[in-house]
C-alpha positions as CSV (number, residue, x, y, z in Angstrom):
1,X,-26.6,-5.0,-11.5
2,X,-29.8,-6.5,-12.0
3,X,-29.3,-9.9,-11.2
4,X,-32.8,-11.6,-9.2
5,X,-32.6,-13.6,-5.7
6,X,-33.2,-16.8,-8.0
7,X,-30.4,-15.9,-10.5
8,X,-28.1,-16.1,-7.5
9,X,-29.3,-19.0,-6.1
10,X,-28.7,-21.1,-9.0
11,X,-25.2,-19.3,-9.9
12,X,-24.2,-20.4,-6.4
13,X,-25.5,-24.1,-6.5
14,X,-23.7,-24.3,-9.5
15,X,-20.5,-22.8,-8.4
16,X,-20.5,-25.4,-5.0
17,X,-20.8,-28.4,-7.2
18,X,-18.9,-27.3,-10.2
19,X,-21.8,-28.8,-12.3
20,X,-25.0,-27.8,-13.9
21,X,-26.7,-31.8,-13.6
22,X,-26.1,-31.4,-10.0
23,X,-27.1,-27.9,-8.9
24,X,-30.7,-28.6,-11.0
25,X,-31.1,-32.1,-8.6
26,X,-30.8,-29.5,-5.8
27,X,-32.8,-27.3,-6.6
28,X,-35.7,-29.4,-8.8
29,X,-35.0,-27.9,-12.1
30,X,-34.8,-28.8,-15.2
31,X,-30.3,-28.5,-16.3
32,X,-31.1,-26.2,-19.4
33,X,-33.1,-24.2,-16.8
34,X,-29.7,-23.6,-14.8
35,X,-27.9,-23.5,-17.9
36,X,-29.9,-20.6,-19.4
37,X,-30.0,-18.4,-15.5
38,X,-26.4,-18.2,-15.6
39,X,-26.1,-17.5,-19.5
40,X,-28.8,-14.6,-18.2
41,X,-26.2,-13.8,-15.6
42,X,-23.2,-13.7,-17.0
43,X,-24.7,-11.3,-19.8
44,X,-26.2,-9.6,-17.0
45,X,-22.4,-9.3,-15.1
46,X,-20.7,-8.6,-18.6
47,X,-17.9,-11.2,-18.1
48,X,-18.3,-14.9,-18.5
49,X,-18.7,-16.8,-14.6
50,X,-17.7,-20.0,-15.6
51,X,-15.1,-21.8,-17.8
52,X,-15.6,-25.8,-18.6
53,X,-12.2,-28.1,-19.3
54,X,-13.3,-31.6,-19.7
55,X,-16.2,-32.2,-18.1
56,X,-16.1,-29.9,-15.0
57,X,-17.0,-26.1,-14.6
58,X,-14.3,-23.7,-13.1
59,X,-15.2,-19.9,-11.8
60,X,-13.5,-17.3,-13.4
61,X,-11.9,-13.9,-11.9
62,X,-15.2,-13.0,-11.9
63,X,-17.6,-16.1,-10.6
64,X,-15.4,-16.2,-7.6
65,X,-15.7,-12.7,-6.7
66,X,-19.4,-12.7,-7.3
67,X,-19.6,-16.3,-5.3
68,X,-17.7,-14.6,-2.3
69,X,-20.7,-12.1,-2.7
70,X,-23.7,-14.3,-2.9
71,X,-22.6,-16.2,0.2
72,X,-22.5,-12.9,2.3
73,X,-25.5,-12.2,0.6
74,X,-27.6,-15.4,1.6
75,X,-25.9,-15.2,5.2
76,X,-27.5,-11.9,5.8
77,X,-30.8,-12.8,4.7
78,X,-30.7,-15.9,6.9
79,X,-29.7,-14.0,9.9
80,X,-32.4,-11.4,9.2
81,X,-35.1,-14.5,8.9
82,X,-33.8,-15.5,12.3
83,X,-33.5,-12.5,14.0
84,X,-37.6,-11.7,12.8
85,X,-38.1,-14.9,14.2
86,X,-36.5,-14.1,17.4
87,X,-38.4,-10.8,17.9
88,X,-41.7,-12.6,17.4
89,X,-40.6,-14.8,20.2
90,X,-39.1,-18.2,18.4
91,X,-36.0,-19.8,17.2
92,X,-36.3,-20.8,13.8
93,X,-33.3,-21.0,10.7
94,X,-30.1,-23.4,10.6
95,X,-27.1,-23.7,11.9
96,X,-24.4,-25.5,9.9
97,X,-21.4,-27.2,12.4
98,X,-18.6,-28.7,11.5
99,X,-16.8,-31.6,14.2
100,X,-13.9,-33.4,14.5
101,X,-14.7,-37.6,14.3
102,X,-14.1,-38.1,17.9
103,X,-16.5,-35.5,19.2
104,X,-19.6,-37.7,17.1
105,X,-19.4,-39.4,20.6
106,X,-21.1,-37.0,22.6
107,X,-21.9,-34.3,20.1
108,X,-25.4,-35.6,18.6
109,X,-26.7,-36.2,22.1
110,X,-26.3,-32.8,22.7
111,X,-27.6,-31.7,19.5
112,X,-30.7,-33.8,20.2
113,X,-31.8,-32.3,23.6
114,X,-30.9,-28.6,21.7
115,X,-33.5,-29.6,18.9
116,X,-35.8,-31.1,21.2
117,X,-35.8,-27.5,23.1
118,X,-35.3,-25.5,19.7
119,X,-37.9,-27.4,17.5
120,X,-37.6,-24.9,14.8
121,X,-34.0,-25.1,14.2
122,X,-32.6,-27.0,11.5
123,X,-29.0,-28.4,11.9
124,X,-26.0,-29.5,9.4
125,X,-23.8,-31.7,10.9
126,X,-20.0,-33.0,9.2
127,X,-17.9,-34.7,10.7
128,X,-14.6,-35.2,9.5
129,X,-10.9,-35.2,10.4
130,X,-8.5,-31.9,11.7
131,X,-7.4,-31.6,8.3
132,X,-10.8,-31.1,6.3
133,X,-11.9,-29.0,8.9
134,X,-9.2,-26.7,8.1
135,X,-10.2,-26.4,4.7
136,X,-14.0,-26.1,5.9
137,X,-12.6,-23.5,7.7
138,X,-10.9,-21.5,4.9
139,X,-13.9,-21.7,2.8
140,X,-16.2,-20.5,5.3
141,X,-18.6,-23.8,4.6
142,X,-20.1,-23.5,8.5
143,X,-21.5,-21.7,11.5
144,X,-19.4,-23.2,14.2
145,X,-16.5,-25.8,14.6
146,X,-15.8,-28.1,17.4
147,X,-12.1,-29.5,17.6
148,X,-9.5,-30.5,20.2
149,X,-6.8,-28.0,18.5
150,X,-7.7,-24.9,16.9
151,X,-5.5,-24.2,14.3
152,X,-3.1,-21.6,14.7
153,X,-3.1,-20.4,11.0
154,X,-6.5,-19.4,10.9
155,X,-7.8,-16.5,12.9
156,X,-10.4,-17.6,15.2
157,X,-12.0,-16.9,18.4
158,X,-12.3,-20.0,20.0
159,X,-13.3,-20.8,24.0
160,X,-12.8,-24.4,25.7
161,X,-15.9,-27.0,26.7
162,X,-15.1,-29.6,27.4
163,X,-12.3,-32.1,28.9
164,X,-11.2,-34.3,26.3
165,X,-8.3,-37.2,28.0
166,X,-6.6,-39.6,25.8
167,X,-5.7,-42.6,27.0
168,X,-4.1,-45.8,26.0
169,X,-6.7,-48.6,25.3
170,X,-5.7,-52.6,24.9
171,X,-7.4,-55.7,24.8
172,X,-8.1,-56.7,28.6
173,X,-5.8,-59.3,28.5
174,X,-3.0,-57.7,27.6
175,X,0.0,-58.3,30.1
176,X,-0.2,-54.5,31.2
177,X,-3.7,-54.5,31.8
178,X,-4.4,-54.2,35.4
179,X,-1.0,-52.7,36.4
180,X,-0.3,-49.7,38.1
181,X,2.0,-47.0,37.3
182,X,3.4,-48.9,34.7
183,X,6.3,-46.0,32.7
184,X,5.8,-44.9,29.4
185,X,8.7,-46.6,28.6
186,X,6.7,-49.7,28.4
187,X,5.4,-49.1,25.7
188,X,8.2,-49.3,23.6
189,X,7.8,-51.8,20.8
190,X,4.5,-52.3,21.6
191,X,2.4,-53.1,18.2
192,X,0.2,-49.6,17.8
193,X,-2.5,-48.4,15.7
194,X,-2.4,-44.9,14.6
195,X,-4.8,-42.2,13.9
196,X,-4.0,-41.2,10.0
197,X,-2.0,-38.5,9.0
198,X,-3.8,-35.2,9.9
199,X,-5.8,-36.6,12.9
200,X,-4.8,-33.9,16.0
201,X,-4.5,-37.2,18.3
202,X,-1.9,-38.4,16.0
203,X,0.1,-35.4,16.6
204,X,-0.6,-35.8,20.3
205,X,0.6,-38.9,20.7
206,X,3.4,-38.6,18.6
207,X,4.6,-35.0,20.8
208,X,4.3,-37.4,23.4
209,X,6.7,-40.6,22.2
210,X,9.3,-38.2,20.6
211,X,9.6,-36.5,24.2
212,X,9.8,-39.7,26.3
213,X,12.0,-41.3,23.7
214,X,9.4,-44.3,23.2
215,X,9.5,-46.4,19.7
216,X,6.0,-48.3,18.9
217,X,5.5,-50.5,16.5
218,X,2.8,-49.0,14.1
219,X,1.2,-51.9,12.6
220,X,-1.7,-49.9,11.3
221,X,-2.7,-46.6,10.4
222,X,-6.8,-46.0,10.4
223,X,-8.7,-43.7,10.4
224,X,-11.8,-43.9,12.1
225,X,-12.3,-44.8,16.6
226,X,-14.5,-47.9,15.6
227,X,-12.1,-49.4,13.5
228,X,-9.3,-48.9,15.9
229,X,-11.2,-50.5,18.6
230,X,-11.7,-53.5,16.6
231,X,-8.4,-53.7,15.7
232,X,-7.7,-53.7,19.1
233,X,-10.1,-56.2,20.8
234,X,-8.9,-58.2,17.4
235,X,-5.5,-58.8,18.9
236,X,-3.6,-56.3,16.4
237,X,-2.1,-53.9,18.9
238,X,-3.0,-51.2,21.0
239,X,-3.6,-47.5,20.8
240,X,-4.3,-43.8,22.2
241,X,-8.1,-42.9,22.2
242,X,-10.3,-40.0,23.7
243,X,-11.7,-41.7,26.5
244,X,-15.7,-40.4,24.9
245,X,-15.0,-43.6,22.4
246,X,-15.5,-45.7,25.5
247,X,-18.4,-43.8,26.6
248,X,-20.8,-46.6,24.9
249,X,-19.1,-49.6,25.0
250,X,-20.8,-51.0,28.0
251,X,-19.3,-53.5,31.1
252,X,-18.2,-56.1,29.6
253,X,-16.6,-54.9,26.7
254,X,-13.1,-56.5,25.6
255,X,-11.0,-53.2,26.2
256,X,-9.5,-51.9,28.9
257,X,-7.3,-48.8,30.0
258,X,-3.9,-49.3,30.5
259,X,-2.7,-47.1,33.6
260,X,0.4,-45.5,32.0
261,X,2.8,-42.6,33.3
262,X,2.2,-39.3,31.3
263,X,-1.5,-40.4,30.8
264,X,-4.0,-39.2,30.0
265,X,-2.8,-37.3,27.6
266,X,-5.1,-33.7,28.9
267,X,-6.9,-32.3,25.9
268,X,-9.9,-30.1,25.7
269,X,-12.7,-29.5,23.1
270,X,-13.1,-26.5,21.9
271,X,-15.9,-24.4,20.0
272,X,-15.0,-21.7,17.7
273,X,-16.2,-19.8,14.8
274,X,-13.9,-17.4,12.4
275,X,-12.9,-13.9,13.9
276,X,-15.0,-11.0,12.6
277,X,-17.9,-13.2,11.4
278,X,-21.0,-12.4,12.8
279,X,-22.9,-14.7,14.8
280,X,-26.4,-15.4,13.6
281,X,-28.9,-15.5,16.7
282,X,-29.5,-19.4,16.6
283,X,-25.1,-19.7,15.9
284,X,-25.4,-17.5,19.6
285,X,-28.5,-19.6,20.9
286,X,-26.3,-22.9,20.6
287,X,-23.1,-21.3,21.7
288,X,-25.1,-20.7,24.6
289,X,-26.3,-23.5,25.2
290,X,-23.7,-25.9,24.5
291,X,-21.5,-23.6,27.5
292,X,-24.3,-23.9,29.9
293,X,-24.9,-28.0,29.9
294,X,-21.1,-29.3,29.5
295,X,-20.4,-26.6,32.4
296,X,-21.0,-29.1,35.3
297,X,-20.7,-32.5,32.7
298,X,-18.8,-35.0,34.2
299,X,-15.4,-36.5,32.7
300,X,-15.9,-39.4,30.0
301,X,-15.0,-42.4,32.2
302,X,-17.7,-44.7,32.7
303,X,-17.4,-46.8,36.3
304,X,-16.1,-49.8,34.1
305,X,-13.3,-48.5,32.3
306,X,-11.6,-46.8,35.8
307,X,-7.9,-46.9,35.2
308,X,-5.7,-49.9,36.9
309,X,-8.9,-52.1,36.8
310,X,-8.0,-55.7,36.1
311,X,-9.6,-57.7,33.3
312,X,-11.1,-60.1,35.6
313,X,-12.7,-56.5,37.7
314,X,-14.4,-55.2,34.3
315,X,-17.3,-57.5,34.4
């Protein structure tokens, strides 16, 4: 098939946006110019690669085989541009990762000190929830993923980082604040703001309740860490957090740990990529990396937030 480099490119712009305006802003042409490279194309291939209903574009049988091809295509070339660049004694090329929300808490800092050592390395960052990251996952849209629970349907090879402990965070002057030991039990009918629906510490927290037969009152469901916390210095509840969303809050922040039995709730980070991709060199360069500087890191609790402090103590 004599299809060129550039013919590609622009067939797989296309097919990742579903639309010719938006695969010519990408790539700074002209939309007839991407109209007439996949006409070229498609005559080239001898079946048509797209169909429109309305106005979006849809592969065919034979668009998504030849996406599927482009993308192992481009991944090979970008692997062979990094792997020149290694032999010549650099790091250069991207790396595309793909975290959980929670992990934005420590994640760019690490990113930043593995950029300021790897100056020619370009990274793409998403974060999202457990959820899209599955689907990331089945459309092979990344290098690397960072999670607290890899899922189980997808075949992976996946190692643990990192120490992630949820805990249950209130206002400071909440009537548990301060105690010691206090049972799970007390929790029950306690107000409670929840992680949405496909959030992994959702799940955990909910394991957790079903098991010690404890009933909350879930006045909200959000889904991002900041809003919960201002929810919860706003008087609307409580909730179950990674303890890394406390990491910048500073001493005299309104929330406090409660010291509750079963807690923290011990979770782990963990890195993993899908079983039987190959890793580029800079995929293996961060891998690397990110095992050697969280191997002696500390856990996530900052001197102010130690557990059983009183309200009047976190000053």
């Amino acid at each position: 098939m004599q299809a060129t480099l550039h013919q590609l490119k622009v067939f797989e712009a296309t097919a990742r946006h579903g639309s010719f305006t938006r695969a010519a802003e990408e790539l700074y042409i002209t939309q007839p110019t991407v109209s007439s490279q996949i006409k070229q194309l498609s005559k080239t291939v001898g079946l048509p690669l797209f169909e429109q209903i309305g106005k979006r574009l849809y592969l065919t049988e034979a668009g998504q085989e030849l996406l599927v091809t482009c993308q192992d295509i481009f991944r090979r070339l970008d692997n062979f541009a990094m792997k020149v660049a290694d032999i010549k004694g650099t790091k250069q090329g991207r790396l595309r990762l793909a975290v959980i929300t929670t992990a934005k808490y420590f994640i760019p800092r690490l990113l930043g000190e593995f950029i300021q050592k790897y100056p020619g390395i370009e990274v793409s960052l998403k974060v999202t929830n457990h959820e899209q990251i599955r689907h990331r996952m089945q459309n092979n849209e990344d290098d690397l993923y960072i999670v607290s629970e890899p899922p189980e349907e997808i075949d992976l090879n996946y190692q643990p980082f990192l120490d992630n402990p949820l805990v249950v965070i209130a206002r400071r002057d909440h009537p548990l604040a301060g105690k010691s030991n206090v049972p799970i039990t007390a929790l029950n009918n306690e107000a409670f703001i929840m992680r949405e629906k496909g959030s992994g510490t959702r799940l955990a927290v909910q394991n957790l309740f079903h098991r010690h037969y404890v009933d909350v009152r879930v006045r909200l469901e959000l889904g991002s860490n900041e809003a919960i916390k201002q929810a919860i210095a706003g008087g609307m509840g409580i909730s179950v957090l990674s303890q890394h969303t406390l990491v910048s809050e500073g001493a005299r922040s309104e929330l406090a740990i409660l010291d509750i039995d079963e807690f923290p709730i011990k979770r782990r980070w963990y890195v993993a990529n899908l079983a039987g991709k190959q890793l580029s060199v800079i995929t293996q360069t961060f891998l690397d990396y990110l095992t050697a500087v969280t191997k002696n890191m500390p856990p996530p609790f900052a001197e102010e937030f130690s557990i059983a402090k009183s309200p009047a103590e976190v000053v």
